[in-house]
ROLO-408733 format. One record per residue (C-alpha): residue number from 1; residue in three letters; chain; x, y, z negated. Coordinates in nm, 2 decimals. Layout:
   pos   code   unit        X        Y        Z
   NUM    ALA      A        X        Y        Z
...
//
This chain:
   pos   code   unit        X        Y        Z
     1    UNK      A    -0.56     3.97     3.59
     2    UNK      A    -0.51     3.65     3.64
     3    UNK      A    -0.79     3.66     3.94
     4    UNK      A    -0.63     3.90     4.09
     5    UNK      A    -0.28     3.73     4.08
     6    UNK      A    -0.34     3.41     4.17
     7    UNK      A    -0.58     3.56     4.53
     8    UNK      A    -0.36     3.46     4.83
     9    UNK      A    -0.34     3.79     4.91
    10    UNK      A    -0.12     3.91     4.60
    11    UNK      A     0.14     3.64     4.77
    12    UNK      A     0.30     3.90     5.05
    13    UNK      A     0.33     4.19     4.75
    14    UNK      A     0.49     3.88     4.50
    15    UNK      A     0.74     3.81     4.82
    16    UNK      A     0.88     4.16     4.78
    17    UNK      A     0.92     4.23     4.39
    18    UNK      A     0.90     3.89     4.19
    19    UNK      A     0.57     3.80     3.97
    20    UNK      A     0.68     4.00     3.67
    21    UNK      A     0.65     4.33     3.82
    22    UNK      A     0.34     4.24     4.05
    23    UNK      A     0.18     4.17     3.68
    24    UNK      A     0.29     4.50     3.56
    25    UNK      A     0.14     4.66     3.88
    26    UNK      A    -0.17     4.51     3.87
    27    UNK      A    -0.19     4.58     3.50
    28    UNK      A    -0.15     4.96     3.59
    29    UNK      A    -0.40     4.96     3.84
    30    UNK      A    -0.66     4.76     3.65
    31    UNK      A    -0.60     5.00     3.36
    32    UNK      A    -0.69     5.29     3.62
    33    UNK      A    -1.04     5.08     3.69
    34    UNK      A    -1.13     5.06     3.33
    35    UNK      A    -1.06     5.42     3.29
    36    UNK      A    -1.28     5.50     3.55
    37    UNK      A    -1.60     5.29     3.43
    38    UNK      A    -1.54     5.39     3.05
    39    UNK      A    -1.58     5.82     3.21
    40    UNK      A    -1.85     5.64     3.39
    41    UNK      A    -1.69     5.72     3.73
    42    UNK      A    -1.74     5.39     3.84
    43    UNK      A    -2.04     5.12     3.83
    44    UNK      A    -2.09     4.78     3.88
    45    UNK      A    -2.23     4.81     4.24
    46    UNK      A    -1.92     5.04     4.35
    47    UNK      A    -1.68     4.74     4.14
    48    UNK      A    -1.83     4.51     4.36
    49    UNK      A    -1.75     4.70     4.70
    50    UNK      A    -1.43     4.74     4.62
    51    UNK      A    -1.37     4.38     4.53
    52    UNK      A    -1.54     4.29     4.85
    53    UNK      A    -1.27     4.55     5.05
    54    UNK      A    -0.95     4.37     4.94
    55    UNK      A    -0.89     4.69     4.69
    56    UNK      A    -0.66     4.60     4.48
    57    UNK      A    -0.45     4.36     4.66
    58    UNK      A    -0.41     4.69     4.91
    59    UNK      A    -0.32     4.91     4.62
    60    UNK      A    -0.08     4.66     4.51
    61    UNK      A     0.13     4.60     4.85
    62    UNK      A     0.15     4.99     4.87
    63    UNK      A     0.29     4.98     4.53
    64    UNK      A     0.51     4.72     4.57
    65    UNK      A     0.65     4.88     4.94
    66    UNK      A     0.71     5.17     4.74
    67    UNK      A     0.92     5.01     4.47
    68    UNK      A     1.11     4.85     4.71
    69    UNK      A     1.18     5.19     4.87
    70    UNK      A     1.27     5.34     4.58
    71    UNK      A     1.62     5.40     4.46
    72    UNK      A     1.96     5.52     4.68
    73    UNK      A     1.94     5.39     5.04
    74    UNK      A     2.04     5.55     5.35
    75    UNK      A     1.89     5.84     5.54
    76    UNK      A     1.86     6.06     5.81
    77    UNK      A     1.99     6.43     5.73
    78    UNK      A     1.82     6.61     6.02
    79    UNK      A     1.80     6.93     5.79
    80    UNK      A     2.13     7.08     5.94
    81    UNK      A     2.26     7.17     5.54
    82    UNK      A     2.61     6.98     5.56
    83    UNK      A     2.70     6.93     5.20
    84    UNK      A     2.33     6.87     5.12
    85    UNK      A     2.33     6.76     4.73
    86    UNK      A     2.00     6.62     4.77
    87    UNK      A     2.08     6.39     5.02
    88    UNK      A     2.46     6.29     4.88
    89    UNK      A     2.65     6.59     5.01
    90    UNK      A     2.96     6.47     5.20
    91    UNK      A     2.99     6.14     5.38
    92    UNK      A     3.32     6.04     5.43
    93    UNK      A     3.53     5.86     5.71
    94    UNK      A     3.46     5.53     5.80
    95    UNK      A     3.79     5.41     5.70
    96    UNK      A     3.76     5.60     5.36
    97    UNK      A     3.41     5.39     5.35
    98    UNK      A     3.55     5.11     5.45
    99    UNK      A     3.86     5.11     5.15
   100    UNK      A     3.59     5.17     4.86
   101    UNK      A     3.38     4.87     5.01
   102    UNK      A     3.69     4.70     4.96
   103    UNK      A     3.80     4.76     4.63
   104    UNK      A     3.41     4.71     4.53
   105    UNK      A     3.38     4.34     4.65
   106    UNK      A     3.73     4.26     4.53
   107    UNK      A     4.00     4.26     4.31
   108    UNK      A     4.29     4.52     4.32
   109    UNK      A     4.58     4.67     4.21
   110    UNK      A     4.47     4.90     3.95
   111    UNK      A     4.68     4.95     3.66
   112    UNK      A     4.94     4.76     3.70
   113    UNK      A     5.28     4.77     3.94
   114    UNK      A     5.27     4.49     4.19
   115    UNK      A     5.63     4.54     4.18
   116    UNK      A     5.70     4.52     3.82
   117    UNK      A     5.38     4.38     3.71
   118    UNK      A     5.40     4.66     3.41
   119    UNK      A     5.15     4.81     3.31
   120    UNK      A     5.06     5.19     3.45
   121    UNK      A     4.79     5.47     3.54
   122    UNK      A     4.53     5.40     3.74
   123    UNK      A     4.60     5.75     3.91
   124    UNK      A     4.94     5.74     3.96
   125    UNK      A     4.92     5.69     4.32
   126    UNK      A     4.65     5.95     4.33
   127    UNK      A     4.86     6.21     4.14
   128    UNK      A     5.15     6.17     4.44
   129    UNK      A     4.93     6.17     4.72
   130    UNK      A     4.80     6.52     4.60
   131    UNK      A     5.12     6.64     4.55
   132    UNK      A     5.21     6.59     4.91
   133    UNK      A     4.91     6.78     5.00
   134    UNK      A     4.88     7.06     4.77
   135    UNK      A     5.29     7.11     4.68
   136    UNK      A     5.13     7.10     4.30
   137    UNK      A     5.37     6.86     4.11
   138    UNK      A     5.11     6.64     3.97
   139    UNK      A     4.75     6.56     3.99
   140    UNK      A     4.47     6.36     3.84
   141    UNK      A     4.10     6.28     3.92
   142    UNK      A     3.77     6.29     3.72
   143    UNK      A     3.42     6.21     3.79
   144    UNK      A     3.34     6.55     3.89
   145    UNK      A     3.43     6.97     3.89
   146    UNK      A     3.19     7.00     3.59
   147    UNK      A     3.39     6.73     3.40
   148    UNK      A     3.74     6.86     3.56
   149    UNK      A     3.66     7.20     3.36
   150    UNK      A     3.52     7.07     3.07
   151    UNK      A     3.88     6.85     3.04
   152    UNK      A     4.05     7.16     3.09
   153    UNK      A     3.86     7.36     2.83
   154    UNK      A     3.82     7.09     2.58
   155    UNK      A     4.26     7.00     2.64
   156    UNK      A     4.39     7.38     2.61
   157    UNK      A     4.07     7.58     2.38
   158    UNK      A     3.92     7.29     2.22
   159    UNK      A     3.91     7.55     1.87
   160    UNK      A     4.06     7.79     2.01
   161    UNK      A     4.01     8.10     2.22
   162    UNK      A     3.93     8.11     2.65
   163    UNK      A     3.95     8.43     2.83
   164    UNK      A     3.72     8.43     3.09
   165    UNK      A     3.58     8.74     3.31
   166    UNK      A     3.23     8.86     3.25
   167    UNK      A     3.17     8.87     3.65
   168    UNK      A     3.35     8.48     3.63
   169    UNK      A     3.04     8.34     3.39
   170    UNK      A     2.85     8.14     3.66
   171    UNK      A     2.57     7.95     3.67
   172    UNK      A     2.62     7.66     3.96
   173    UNK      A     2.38     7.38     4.01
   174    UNK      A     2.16     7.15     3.80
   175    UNK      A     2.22     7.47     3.53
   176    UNK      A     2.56     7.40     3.49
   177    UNK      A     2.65     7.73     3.29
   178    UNK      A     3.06     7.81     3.22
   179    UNK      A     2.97     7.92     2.86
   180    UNK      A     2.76     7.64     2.75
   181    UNK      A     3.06     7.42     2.93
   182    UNK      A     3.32     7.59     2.64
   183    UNK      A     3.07     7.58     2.38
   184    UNK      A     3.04     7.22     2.42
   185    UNK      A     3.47     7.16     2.47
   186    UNK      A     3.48     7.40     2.13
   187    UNK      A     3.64     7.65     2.32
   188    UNK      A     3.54     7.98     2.16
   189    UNK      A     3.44     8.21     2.47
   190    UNK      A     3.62     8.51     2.49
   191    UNK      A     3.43     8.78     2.79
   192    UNK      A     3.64     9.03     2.91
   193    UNK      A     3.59     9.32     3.18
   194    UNK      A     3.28     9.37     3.30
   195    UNK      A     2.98     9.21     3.55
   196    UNK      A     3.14     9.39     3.90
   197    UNK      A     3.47     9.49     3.76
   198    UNK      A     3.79     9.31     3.55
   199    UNK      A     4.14     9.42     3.59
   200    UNK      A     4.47     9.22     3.46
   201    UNK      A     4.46     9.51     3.14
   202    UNK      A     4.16     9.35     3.01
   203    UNK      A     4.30     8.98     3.00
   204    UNK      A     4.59     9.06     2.80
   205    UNK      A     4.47     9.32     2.57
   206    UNK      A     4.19     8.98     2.46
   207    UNK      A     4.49     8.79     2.41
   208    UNK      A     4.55     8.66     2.07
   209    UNK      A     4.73     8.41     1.89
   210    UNK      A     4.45     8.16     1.94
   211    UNK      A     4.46     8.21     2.28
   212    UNK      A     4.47     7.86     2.44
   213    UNK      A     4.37     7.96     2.81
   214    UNK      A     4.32     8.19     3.07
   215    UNK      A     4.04     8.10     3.33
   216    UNK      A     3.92     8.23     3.66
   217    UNK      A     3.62     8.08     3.80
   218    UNK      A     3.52     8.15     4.17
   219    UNK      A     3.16     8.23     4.21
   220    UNK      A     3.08     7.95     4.42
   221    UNK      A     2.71     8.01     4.48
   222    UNK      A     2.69     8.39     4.52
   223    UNK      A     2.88     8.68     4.60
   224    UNK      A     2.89     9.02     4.45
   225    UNK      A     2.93     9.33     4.69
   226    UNK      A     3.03     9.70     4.65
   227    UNK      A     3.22     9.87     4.39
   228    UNK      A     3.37     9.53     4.24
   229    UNK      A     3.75     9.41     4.13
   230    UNK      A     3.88     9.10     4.07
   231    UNK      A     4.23     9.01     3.89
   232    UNK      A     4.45     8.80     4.16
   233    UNK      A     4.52     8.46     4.07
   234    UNK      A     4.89     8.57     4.09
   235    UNK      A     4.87     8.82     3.82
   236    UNK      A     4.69     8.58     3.59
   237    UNK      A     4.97     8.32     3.65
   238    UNK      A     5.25     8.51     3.58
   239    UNK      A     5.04     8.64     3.27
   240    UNK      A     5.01     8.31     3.14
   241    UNK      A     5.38     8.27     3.23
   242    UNK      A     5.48     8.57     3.00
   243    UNK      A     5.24     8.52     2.70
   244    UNK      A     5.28     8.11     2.69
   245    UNK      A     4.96     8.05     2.72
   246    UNK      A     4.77     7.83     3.01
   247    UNK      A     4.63     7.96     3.33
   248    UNK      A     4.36     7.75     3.55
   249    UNK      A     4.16     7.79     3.86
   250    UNK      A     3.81     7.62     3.91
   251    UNK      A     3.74     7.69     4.32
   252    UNK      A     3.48     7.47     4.30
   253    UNK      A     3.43     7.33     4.65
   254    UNK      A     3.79     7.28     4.74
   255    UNK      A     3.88     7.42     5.11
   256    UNK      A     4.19     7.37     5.32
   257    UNK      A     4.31     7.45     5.64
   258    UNK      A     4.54     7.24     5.87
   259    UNK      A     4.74     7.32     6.14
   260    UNK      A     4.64     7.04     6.35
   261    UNK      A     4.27     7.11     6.26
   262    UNK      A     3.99     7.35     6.34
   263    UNK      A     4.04     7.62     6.11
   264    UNK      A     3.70     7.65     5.85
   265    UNK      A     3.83     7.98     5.69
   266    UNK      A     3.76     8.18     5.95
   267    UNK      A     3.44     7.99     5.95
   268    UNK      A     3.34     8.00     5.54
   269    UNK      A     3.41     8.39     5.51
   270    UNK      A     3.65     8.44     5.16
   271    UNK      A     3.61     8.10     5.05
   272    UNK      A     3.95     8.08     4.81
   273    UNK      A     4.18     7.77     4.97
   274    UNK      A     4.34     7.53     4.75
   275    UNK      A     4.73     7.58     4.89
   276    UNK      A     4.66     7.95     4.85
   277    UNK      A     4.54     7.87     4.45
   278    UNK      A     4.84     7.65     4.41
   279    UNK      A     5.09     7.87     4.54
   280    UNK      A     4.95     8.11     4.32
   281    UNK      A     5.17     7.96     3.99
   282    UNK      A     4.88     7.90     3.76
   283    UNK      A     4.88     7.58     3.60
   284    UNK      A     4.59     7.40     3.70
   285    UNK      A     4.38     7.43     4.02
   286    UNK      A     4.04     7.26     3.98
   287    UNK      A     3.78     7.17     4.31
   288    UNK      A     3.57     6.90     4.39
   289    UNK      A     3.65     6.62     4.62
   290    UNK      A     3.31     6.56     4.80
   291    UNK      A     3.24     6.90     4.94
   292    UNK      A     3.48     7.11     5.16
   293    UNK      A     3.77     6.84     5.05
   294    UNK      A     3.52     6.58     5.24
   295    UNK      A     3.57     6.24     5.01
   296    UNK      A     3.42     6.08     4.75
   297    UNK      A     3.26     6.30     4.45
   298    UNK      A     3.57     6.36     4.17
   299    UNK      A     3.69     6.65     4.01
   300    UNK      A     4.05     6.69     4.10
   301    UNK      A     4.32     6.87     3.91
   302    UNK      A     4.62     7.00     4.05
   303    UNK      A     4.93     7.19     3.88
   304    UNK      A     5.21     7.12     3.66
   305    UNK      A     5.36     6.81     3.49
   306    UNK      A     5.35     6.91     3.15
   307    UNK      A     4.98     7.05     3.22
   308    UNK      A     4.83     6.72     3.39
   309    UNK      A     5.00     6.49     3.13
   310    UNK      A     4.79     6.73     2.87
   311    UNK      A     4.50     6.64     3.06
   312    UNK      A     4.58     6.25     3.07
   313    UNK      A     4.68     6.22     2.72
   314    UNK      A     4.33     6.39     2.59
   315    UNK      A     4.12     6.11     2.48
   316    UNK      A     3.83     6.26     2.67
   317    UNK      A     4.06     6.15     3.00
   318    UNK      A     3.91     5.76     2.96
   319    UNK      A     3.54     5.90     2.96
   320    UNK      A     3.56     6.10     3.24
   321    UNK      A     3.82     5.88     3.49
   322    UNK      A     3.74     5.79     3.77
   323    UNK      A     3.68     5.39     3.85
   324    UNK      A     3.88     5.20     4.13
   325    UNK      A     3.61     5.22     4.41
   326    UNK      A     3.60     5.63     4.39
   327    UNK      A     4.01     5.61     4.39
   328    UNK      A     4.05     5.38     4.70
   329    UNK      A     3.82     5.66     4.88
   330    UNK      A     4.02     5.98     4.75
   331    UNK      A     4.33     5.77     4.88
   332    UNK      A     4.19     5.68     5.18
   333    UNK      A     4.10     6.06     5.25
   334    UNK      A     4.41     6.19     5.13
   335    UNK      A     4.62     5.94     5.35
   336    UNK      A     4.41     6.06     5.61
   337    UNK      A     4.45     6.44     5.59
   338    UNK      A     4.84     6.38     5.53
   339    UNK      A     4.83     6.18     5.86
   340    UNK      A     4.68     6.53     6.05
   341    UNK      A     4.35     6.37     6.10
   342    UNK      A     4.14     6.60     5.90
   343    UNK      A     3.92     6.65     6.23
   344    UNK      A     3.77     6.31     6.20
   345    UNK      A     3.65     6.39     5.84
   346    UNK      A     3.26     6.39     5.92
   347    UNK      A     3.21     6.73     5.69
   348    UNK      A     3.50     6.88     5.88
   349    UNK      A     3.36     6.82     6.22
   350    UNK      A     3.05     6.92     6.17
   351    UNK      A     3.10     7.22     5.97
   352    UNK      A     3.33     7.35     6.24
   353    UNK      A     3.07     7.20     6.59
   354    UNK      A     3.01     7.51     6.77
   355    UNK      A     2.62     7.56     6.86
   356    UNK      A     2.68     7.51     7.28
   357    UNK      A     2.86     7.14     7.18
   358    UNK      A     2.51     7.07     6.96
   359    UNK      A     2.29     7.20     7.27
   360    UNK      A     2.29     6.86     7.50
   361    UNK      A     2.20     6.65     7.19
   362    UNK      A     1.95     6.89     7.06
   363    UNK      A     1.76     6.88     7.45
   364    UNK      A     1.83     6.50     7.44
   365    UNK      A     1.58     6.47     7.11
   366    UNK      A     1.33     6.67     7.21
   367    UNK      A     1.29     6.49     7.56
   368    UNK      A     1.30     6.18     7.40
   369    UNK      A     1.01     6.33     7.09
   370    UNK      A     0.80     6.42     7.40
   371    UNK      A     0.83     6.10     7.58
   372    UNK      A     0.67     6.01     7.21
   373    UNK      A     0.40     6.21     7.28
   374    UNK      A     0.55     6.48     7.02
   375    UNK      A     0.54     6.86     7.11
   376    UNK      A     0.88     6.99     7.06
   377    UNK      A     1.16     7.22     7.20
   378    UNK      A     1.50     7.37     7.16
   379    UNK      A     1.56     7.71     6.99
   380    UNK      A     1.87     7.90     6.88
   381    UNK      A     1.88     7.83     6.50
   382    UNK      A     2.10     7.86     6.18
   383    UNK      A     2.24     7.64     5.93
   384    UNK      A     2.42     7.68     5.59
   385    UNK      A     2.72     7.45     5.44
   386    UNK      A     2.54     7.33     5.15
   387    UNK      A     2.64     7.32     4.78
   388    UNK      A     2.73     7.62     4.69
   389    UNK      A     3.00     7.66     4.94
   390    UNK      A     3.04     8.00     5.14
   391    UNK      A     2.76     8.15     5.02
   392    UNK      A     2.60     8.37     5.26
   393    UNK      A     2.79     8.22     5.52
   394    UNK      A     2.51     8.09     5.86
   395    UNK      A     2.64     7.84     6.07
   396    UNK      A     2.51     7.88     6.44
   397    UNK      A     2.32     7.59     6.60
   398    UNK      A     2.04     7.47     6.79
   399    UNK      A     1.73     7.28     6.65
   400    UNK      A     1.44     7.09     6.79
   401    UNK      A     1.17     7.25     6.69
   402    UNK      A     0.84     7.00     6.64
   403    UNK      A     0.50     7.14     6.63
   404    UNK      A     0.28     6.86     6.45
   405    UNK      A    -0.10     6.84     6.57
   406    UNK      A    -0.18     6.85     6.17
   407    UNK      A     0.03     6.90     5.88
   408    UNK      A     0.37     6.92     5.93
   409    UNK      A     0.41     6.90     5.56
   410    UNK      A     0.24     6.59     5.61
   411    UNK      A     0.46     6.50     5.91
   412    UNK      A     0.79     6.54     5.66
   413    UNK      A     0.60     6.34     5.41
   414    UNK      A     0.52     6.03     5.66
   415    UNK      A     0.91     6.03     5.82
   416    UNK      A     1.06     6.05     5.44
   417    UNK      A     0.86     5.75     5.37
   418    UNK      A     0.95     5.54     5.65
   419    UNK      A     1.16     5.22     5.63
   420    UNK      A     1.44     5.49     5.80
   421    UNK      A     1.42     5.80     5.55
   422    UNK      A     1.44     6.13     5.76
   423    UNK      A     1.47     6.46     5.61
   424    UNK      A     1.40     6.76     5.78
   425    UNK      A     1.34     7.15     5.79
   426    UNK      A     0.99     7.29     5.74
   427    UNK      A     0.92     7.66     5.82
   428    UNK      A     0.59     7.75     5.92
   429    UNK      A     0.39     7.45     6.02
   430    UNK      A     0.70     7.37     6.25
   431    UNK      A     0.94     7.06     6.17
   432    UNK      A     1.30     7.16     6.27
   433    UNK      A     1.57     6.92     6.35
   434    UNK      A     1.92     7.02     6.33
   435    UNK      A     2.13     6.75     6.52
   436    UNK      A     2.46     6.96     6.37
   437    UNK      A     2.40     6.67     6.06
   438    UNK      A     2.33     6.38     6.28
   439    UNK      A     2.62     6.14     6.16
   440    UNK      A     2.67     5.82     6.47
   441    UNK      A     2.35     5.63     6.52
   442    UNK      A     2.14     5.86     6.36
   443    UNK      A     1.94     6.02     6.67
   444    UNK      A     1.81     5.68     6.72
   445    UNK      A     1.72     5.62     6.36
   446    UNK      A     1.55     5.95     6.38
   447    UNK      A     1.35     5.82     6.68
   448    UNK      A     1.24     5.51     6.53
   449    UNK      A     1.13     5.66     6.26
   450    UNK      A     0.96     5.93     6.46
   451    UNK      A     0.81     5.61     6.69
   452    UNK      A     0.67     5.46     6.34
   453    UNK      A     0.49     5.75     6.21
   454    UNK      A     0.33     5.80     6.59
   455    UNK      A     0.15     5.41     6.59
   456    UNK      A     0.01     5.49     6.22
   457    UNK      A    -0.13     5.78     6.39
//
């Protein structure tokens, strides 16, 4: 160990991750050798060669590159999937960037009045910007959807009874299930209807007195077809209204349209909108913040007073708040939207880029992957929103299609692994680039990275 340490060449792998963890690496990979001469996989004389070729001090600076590359750093989304989980889903407006990079590297007015210097909720300002968006009366933020229902399930059924439809008992992402979500609130699932069909008679006749809430739960990730019914969000509202009992409205990814904007409906097939849900007169309206909405990740919850003070005073609230850098970037984007610039949202504008406006920068790549001495081309291809959002729904664009002279598994492999991750689309030993993700900047990162894995070559 020490030998192998103290060699000159263990300096450059030291430079990048610090003694301690070099020792740890080299540990590992010395481990590895006596391994290998105890199965009697490796002799002296093969020992020696290895020594002689700088072995482990190579092994070691790969290890040590790759620790330094590991961990959340930025990349290139060339896979055309907008609201690609994987790869962070959303980024949001430079300004919105710009405000949570500020409230990060600072102090700020949190929970306090800078005019009274009393004490107040960190949301407050939060909960009046939404209004003026959605026309709810209040609203209040979480760390995500999943915890957004949870609160709601653990605030209104916690021991109690939820009504929720058969066909409304998803399963979204990371195995996030809507029954384990009660079971683990202590709300006592109550299924009514059944898989394709549920009809307003089948919610009330389940309501008892331990009733504490009425769900409905968009389907998010699929969509079920043919002889189906679903009770309107109206009828549930006024329901809930009738029977005193609490109505809510998890849409999941959170879509709106604005006059002054492209409209995405049109675009995202039956996608439910949040104004629609709100108008709707249930009491709580739950969607996420980082997909269709295009911020920061939070779950946000919209609806009456008496229902989001519920929320806040549930001692769950603290656990699950969100903390002052994810606030300044919902207020950022919500400033931004109520200003009628939800076109410069980068989710927005590129869910909504028609495939002829993508063409020019699509032929611009695969000149410029040739001049590399890559084979590639442009061809008519499709691309999905991501997430779970509209389901089904293909957004039209065109791809540069790369045709490696080996793997292109292998090609993927070598550009996620440059100092510039790319990601890209694999379909039958092609590589396809989808320049409908490609935020400012990126087509040259994509290039350089392209450039890198070509002089390894």
């Amino acid at each position: 160990m020490d030998a192998v340490l103290s060699d000159p060449r263990a300096a450059a792998s030291e430079q990048l991750i610090g003694r301690a963890l070099l020792a740890e690496l080299a540990g590992q990979v010395l481990e590895r050798w006596r391994a290998a001469i105890k199965a009697q996989e490796l002799d002296a004389r093969r020992l020696s060669g290895l020594l002689d070729a700088g072995e482990p001090w190579q092994t070691l600076h790969v290890l040590a590159q790759r620790e330094r590359q590991q961990g959340l750093v930025r990349c290139v989304n060339a896979t055309g999937v907008v609201l690609n989980t994987g790869l962070g889903r959303a980024p949001v407006h430079e300004q919105v960037a710009a405000a949570m990079a500020e409230a990060a590297r600072s102090y700020c007015v949190l929970e306090v009045d800078r005019f009274t210097n009393e004490r107040n909720q960190r949301d407050d300002r939060l909960s009046v910007l939404l209004s003026r968006l959605t026309g709810a009366e209040a609203g209040i933020g979480v760390n995500n959807c999943a915890a957004a229902v949870y609160l709601a399930f653990q605030t209104f059924a916690g021991g109690r009874e939820a009504i929720v439809s058969r066909g409304e008992l998803v399963e979204i992402g990371g195995s996030f299930r809507v029954p384990d979500v009660m079971a683990r609130a202590g709300a006592k699932l109550v299924e009514v209807g059944t898989t394709n069909r549920t009809r307003l008679a089948d919610y009330e006749s389940a309501l008892t007195a331990q009733t504490g809430l009425v769900v409905k739960v968009h389907s998010s990730n699929f969509r079920m077809v043919g002889f189906t019914e679903e009770t309107p969000p109206e009828e549930l509202a006024a329901l809930g209204r009738k029977h005193h009992v609490t109505t809510a409205y998890d849409l999941g990814s959170g879509l709106f349209d604005f006059a002054d904007d492209p409209q995405l409906a049109p675009l995202l097939g039956d996608e439910p909108m949040v104004l629609a849900a709100v108008a709707s007169g249930v009491d709580m309206v739950m969607y996420s913040g980082d997909k269709l909405f295009g911020g920061p990740q939070a779950g946000l919850i919209v609806g009456r007073k008496e229902t989001i003070r519920a929320l806040r005073k549930n001692p769950l609230y603290r656990a699950l708040r969100l903390d002052k850098v994810a606030i300044a970037g919902l207020e950022a984007t919500l400033n931004l939207l109520l200003a009628g610039r939800a076109a410069e949202l980068p989710a927005r504008a590129m869910l909504a880029a028609s495939a002829e406006a993508l063409r020019p920068q699509a032929e611009h790549l695969a000149q410029r992957l040739v001049e590399l001495g890559f084979t590639a081309r442009v061809v008519a291809g499709e691309s999905q929103p991501g997430s779970g959002a509209a389901p089904g729904v293909y957004l039209r664009t065109f791809v540069v299609e790369v045709t490696p002279s080996s793997s292109a598994a292998a090609l993927a492999r070598a550009l996620r692994e440059c100092d510039q991750p790319v990601f890209v689309r694999v379909q039958e030993q092609r590589q396809l680039l989808d320049p409908l993700t490609l935020l400012p900047g990126d087509a040259e990162r994509l290039l350089g990275s392209f450039a890198a894995v070509r002089s390894t070559r």
